[in-house]
C-alpha positions in Angstrom: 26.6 4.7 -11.6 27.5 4.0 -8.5 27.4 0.1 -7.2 26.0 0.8 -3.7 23.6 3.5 -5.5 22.3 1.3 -7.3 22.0 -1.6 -4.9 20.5 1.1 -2.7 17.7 1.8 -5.1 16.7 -1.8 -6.2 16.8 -2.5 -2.0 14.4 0.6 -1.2 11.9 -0.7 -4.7 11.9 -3.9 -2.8 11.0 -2.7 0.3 8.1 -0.2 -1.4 6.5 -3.5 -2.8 6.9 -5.2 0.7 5.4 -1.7 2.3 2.3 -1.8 -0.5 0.9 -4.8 1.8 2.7 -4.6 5.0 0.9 -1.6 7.1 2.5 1.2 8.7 5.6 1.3 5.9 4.9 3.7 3.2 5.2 1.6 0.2 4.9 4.2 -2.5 7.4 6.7 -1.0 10.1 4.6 -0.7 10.0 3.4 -4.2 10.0 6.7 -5.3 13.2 7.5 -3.4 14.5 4.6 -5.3 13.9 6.5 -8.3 14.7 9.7 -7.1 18.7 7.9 -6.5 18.1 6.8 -10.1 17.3 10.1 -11.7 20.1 12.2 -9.4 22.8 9.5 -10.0 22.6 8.8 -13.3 20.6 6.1 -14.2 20.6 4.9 -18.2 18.4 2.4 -19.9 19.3 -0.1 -22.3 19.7 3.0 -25.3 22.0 4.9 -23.0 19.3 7.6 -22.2 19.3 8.9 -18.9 16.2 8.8 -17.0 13.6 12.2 -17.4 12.7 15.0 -15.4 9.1 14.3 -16.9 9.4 10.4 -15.4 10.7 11.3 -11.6 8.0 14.2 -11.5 5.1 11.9 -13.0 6.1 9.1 -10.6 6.3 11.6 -7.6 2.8 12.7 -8.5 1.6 9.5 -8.7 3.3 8.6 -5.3 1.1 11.7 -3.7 -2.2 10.3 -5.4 -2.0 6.9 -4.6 -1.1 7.6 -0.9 -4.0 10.0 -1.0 -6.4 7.3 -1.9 -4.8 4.8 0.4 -6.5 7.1 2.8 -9.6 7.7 1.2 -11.0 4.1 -0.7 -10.9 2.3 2.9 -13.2 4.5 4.6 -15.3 4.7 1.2 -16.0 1.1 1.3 -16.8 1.3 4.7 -19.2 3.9 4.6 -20.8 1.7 1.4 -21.7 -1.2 3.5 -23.0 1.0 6.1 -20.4 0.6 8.4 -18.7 3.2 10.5 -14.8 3.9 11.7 -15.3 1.6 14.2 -15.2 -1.5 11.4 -12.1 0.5 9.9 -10.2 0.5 13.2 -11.2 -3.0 13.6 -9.5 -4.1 10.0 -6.6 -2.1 10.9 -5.8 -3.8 14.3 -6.9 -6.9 12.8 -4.5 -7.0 9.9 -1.8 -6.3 12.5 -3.1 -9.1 14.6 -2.5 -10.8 11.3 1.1 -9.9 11.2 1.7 -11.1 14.8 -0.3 -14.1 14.7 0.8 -15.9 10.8 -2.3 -18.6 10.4 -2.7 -19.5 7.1 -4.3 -16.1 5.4 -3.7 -14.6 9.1 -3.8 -11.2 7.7 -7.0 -11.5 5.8 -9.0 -13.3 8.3 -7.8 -11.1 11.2 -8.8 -8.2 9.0 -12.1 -9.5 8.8 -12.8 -10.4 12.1 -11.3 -7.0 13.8 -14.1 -5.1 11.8 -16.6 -7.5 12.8 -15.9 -7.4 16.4 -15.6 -3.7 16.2 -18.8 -3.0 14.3 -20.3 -5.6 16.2 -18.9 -4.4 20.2 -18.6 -0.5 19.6 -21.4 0.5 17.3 -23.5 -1.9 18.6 -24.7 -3.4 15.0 -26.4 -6.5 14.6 -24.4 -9.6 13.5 -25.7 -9.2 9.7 -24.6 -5.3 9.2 -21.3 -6.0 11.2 -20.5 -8.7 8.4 -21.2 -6.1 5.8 -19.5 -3.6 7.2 -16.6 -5.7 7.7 -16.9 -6.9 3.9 -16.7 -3.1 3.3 -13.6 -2.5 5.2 -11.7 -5.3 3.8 -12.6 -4.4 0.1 -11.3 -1.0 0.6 -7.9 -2.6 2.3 -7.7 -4.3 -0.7 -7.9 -1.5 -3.0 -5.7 0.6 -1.5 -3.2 -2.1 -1.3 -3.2 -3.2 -4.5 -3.8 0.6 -5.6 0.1 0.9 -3.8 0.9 -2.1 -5.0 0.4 -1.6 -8.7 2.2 2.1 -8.5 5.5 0.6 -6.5 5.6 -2.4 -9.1 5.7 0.3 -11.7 8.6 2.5 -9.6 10.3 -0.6 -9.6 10.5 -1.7 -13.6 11.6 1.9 -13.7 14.6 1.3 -11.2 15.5 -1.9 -13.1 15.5 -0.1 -16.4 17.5 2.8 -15.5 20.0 0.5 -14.0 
């Protein structure tokens, strides 16, 4: 295989994990492209077997699912707690407050706070359902992240073994 190929695919499972956590880069899809240059390019493991039709299509389907979810589990959490899409906007902007400002866990306590002041400001909640709410939000960031997470982890063993 190809040198660059292949440093091409490790680079783009790299960047999927870094995309899992990072918002606004789709972590999943660009592991799967990894994969994808694996599968077209002719990848082997350590036996010599090439990689399977059955592998790329399973990991492409779990690509779709997983960014499916990352849509739905955030604003099921949310709704949970009783909060509303103010206190997911909040953890959105929040966690990209995070990114701009590092502090020590800035993403997580950014998070946190933009869904509090959201819930809080726009829907008008008292300070003790805004903290629920903004609970909620976070839990579901979580899961969908580490949802992504887990499934570009994955991609990636598969790009190192067909290497």
């Amino acid at each position: 295989m190809n040198v660059v190929l292949i440093i091409l695919a490790v680079i783009l499972g790299v960047v999927g994990i870094i995309g899992s956590v990072v918002p606004g880069l789709p972590g999943p899809p660009i592991s799967w492209i990894g994969i994808l240059l694996m599968y077209f390019f002719g990848g082997t493991n350590g036996a010599g077997d090439r990689m399977s039709l059955t592998l790329m299509l399973i990991m492409l389907g779990v690509t779709i699912l997983v960014t499916i979810i990352d849509y739905i589990v955030p604003a099921w959490f949310t709704k949970l707690t009783g909060g509303s899409k103010y206190a997911s906007w909040g953890a959105i902007i929040g966690l990209f407050a995070g990114l701009i400002f590092p502090l020590p866990f800035g993403m997580i306590v950014t998070s946190l706070l933009g869904a509090f002041a959201f819930e809080f400001l726009f829907a008008g909640k008292g300070a003790g359902s805004s903290v629920k709410a903004s609970l909620g939000a976070f839990l579901g960031f979580l899961s969908g992240t580490g949802i992504k997470l887990i499934a570009s982890a994955v991609m990636m063993y598969y790009i190192i073994v067909y290497i």
